[in-house]
SEKOL-869873 format. One record per residue: x, y, z of N, C-alpha, C in turn. Coordinates in pm, 1 decimal, always signed. Layout:
N
((X Y Z) (X Y Z) (X Y Z))
...
This chain:
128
((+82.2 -118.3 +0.0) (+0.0 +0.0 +0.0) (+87.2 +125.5 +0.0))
((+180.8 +99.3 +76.8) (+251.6 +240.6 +103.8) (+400.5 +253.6 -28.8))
((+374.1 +154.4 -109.9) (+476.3 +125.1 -221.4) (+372.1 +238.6 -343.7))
((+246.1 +157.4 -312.8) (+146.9 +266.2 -464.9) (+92.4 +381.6 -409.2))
((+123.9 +443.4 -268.4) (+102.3 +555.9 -255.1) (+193.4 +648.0 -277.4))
((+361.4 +580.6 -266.4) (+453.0 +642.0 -359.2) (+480.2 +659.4 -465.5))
((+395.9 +549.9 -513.1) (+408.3 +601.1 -680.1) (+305.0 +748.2 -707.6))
((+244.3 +775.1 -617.8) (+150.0 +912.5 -698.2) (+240.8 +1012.9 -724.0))
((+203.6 +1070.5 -854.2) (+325.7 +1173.8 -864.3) (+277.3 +1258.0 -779.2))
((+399.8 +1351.4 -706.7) (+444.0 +1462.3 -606.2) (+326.5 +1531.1 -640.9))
((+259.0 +1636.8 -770.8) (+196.8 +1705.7 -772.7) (+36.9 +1675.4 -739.6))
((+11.9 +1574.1 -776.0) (-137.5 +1466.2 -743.1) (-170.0 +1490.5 -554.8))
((-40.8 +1414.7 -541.4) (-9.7 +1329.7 -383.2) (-46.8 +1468.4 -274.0))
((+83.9 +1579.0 -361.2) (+10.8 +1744.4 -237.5) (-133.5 +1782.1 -246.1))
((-193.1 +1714.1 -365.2) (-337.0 +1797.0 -327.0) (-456.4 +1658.5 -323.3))
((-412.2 +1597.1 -225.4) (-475.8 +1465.8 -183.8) (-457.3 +1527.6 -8.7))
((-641.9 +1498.3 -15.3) (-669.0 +1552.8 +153.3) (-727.9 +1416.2 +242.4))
((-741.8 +1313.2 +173.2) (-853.4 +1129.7 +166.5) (-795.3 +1031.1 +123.2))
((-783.9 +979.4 +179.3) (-743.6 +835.0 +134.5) (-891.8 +752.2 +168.5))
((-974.9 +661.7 +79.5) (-1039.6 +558.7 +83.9) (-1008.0 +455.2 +95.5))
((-1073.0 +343.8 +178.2) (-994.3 +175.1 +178.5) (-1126.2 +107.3 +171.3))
((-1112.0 +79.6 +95.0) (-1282.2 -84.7 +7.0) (-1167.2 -222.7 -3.0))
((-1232.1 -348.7 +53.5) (-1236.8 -452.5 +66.0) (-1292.0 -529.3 +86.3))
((-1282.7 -648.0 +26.6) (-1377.3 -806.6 +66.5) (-1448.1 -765.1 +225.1))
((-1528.4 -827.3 +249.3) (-1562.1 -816.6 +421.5) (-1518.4 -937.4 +460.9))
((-1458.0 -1006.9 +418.0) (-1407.0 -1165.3 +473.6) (-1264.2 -1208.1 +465.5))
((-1173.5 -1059.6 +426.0) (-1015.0 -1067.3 +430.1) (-1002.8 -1028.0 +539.5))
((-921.0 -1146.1 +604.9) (-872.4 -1098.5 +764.3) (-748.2 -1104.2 +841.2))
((-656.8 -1083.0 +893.3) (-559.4 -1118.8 +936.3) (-546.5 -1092.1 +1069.2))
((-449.7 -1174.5 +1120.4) (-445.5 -1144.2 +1273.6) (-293.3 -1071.6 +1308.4))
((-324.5 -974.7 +1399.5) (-200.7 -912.5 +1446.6) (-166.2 -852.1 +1594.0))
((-36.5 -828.0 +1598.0) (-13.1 -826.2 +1728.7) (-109.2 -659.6 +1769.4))
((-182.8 -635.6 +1883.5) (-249.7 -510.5 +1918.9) (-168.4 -453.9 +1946.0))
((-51.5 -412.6 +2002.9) (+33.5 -290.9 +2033.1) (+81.4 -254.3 +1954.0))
((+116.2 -361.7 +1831.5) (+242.1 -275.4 +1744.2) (+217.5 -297.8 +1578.4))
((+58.5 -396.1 +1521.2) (+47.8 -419.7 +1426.1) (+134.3 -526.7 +1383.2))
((+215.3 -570.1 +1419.0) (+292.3 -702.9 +1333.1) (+206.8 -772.2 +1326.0))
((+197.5 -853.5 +1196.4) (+108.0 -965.2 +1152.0) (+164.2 -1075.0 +1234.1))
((+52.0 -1180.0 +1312.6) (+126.4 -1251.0 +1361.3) (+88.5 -1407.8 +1279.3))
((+10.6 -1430.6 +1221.9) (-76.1 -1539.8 +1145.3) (-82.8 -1510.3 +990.1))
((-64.5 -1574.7 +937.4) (-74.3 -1603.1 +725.2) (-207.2 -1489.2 +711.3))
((-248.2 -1373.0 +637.6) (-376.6 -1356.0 +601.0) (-476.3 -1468.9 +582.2))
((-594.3 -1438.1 +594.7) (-686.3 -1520.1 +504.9) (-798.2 -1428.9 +446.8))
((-790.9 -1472.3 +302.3) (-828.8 -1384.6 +225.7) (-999.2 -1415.7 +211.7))
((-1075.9 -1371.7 +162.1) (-1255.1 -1349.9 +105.8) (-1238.5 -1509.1 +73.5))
((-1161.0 -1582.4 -10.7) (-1214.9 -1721.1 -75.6) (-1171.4 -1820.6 +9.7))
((-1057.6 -1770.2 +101.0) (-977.1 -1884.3 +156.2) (-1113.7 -1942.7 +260.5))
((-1114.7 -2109.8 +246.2) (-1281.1 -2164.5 +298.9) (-1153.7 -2299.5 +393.4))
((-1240.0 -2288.6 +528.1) (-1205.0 -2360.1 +610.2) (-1198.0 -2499.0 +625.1))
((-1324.1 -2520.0 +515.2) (-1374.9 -2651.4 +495.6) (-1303.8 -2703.2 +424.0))
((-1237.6 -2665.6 +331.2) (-1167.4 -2726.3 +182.3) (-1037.9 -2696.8 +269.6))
((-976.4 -2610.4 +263.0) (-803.7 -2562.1 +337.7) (-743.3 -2661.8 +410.7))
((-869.8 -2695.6 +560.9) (-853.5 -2723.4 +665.2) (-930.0 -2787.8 +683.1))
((-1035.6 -2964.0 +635.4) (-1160.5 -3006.4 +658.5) (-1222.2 -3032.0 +789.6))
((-1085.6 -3113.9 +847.3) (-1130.1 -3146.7 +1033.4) (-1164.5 -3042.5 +1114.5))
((-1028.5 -2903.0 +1110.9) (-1070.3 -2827.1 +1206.2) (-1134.1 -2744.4 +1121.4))
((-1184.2 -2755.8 +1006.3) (-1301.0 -2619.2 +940.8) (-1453.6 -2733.3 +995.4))
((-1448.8 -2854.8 +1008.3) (-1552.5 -2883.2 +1072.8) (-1603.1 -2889.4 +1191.3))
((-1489.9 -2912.9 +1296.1) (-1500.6 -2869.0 +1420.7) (-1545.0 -2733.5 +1453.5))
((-1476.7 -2606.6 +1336.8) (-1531.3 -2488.3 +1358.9) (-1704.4 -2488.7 +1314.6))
((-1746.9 -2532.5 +1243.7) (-1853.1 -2514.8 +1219.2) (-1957.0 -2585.0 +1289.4))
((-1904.7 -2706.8 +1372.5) (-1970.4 -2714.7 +1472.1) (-2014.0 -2638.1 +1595.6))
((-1895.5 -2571.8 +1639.3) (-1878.0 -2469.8 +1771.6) (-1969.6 -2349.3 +1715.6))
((-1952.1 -2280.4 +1600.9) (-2043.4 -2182.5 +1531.3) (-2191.4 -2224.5 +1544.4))
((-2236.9 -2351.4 +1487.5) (-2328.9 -2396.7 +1483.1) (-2436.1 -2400.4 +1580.9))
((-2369.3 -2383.8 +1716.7) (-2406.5 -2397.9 +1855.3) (-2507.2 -2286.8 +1872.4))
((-2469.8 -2150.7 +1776.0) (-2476.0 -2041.2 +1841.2) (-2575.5 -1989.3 +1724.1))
((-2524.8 -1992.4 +1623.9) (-2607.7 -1929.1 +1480.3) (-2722.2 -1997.9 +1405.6))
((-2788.9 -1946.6 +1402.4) (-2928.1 -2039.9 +1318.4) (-2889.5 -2122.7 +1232.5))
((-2972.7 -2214.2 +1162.8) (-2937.0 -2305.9 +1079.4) (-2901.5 -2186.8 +954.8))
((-2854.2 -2275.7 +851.5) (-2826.1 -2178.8 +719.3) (-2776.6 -2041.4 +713.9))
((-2709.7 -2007.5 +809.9) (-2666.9 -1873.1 +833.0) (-2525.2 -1837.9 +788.4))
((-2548.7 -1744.8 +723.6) (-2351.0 -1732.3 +661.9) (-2295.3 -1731.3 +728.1))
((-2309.0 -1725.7 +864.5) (-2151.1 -1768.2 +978.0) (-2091.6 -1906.8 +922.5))
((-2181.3 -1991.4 +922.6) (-2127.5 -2118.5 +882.5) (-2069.2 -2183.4 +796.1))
((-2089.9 -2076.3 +670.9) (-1975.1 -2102.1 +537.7) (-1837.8 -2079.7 +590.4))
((-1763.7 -2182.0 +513.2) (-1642.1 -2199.9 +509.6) (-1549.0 -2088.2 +535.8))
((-1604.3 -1988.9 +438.8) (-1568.7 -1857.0 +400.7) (-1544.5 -1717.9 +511.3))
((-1663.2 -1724.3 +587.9) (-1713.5 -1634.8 +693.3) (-1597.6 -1609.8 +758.7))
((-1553.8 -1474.3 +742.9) (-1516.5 -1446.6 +913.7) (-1490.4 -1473.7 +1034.0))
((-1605.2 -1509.3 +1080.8) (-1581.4 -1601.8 +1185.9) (-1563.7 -1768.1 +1184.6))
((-1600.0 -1819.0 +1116.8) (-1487.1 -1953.6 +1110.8) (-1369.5 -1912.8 +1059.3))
((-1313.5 -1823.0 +968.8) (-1162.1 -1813.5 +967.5) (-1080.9 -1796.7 +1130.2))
((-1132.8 -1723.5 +1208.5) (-1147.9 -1669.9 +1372.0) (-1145.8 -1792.1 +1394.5))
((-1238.3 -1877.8 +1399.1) (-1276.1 -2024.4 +1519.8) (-1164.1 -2069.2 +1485.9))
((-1139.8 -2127.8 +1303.7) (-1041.9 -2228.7 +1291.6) (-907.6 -2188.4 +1355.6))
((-848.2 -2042.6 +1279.4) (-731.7 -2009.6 +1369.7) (-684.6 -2021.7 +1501.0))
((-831.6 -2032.0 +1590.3) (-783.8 -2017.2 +1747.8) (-829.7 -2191.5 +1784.2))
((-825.4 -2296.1 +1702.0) (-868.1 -2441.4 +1691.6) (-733.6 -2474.4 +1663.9))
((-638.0 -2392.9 +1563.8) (-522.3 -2476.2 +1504.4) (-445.0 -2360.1 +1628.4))
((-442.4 -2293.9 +1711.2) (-350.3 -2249.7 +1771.4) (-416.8 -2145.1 +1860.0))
((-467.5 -2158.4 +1981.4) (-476.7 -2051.2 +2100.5) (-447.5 -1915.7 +2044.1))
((-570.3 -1851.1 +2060.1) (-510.3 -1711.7 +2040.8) (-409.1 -1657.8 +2124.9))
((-319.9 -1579.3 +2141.7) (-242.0 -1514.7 +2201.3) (-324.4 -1384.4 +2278.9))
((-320.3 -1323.4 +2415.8) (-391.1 -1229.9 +2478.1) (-324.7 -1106.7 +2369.3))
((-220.7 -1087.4 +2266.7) (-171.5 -995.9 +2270.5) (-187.0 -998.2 +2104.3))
((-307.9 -1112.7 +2074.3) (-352.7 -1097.1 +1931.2) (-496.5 -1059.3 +1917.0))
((-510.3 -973.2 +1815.3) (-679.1 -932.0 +1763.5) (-660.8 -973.0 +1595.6))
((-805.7 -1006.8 +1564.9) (-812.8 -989.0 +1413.6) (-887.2 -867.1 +1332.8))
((-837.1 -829.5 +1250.2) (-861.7 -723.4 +1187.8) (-905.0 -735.8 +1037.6))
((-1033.3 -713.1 +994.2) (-1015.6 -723.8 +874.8) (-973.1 -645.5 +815.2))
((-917.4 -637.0 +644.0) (-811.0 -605.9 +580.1) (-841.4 -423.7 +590.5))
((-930.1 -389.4 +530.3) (-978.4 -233.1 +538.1) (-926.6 -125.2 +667.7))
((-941.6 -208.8 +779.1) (-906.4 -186.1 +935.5) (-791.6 -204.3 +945.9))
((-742.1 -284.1 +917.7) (-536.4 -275.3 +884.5) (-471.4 -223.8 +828.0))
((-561.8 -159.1 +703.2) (-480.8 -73.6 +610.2) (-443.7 +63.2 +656.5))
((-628.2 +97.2 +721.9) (-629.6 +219.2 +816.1) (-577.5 +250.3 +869.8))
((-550.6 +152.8 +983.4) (-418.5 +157.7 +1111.3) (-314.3 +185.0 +1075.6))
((-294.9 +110.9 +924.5) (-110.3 +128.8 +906.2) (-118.6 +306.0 +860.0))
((-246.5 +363.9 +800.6) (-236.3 +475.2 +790.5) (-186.9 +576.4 +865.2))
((-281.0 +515.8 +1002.8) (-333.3 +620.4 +1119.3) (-228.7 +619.7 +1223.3))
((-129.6 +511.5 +1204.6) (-34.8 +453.5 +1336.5) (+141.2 +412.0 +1267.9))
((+206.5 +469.9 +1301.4) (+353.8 +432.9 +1246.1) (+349.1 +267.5 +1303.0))
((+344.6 +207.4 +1229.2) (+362.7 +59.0 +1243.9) (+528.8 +3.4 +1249.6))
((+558.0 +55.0 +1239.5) (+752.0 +43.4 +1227.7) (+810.6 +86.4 +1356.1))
((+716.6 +140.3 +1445.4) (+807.2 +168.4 +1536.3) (+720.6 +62.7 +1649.9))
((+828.5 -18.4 +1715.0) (+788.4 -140.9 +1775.2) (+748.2 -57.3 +1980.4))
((+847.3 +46.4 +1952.9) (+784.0 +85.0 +2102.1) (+661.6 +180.6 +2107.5))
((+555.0 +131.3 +2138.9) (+434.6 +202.8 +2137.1) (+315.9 +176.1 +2221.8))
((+278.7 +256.5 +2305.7) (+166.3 +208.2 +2383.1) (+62.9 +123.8 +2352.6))
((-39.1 +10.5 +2411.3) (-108.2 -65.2 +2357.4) (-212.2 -34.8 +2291.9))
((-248.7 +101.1 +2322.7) (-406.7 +207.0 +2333.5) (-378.9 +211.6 +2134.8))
((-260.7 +259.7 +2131.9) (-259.1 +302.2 +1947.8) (-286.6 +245.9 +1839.3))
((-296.1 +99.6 +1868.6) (-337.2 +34.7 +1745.8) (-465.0 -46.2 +1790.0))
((-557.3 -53.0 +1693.6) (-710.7 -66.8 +1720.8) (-689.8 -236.3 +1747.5))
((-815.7 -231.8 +1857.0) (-797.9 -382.4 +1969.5) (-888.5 -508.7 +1844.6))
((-1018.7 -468.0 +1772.5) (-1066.6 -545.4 +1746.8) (-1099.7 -443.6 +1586.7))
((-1193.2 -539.0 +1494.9) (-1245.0 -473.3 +1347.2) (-1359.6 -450.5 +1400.5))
């Protein structure tokens, strides 16, 4: 992101007051809350739990299942939240991980120097 915001030429870039961020609603990644480091692989809008991962994308969709009506898009492969279940099925979340979907990460890296590793916990957003 911050590679094609350098490409705008100089004269464009000074009279840019907005930046917009549009994305899938089902690209997500997980990262550390204080400082933004990615700590887990993305998973993108297609990546499906069921096909990737069948055992624990079914275990997730059981635990989901518990909670969400029958036929409800939580339960696709795809959703959000089974990318969430399966990740914390194949590995404990960490207290010092949140997931963010992609739009909300881009923001942050906007809104928050992500490069600098000493930084209070408050600065980078806890949840999407």
């Amino acid at each position: 992101m911050f590679r094609l915001l350098d490409d705008i030429p100089p004269a464009i870039r000074s009279r840019m007051a907005r930046v917009a961020i549009s994305g899938t609603s089902a690209s997500c990644v997980v990262v550390n809350k204080a400082n933004g480091a990615i700590t887990r692989n993305p998973r993108l809008y297609n990546w499906d739990a069921l096909r990737e991962i069948p055992e624990t994308g079914r275990k997730a969709q059981c635990l989901i299942a518990d909670y969400a009506p029958a036929k409800h898009v939580t339960l696709s492969g795809t959703s959000s939240l089974m990318k969430v279940v399966s990740w914390h099925l194949e590995e404990a979340f960490h207290r010092d991980e949140v997931m963010l979907h992609q739009a909300d990460f881009l923001s942050a890296c906007l809104i928050h120097d992500t490069s600098t590793a000493k930084r209070e916990q408050s600065c980078f957003p806890r949840v999407s």
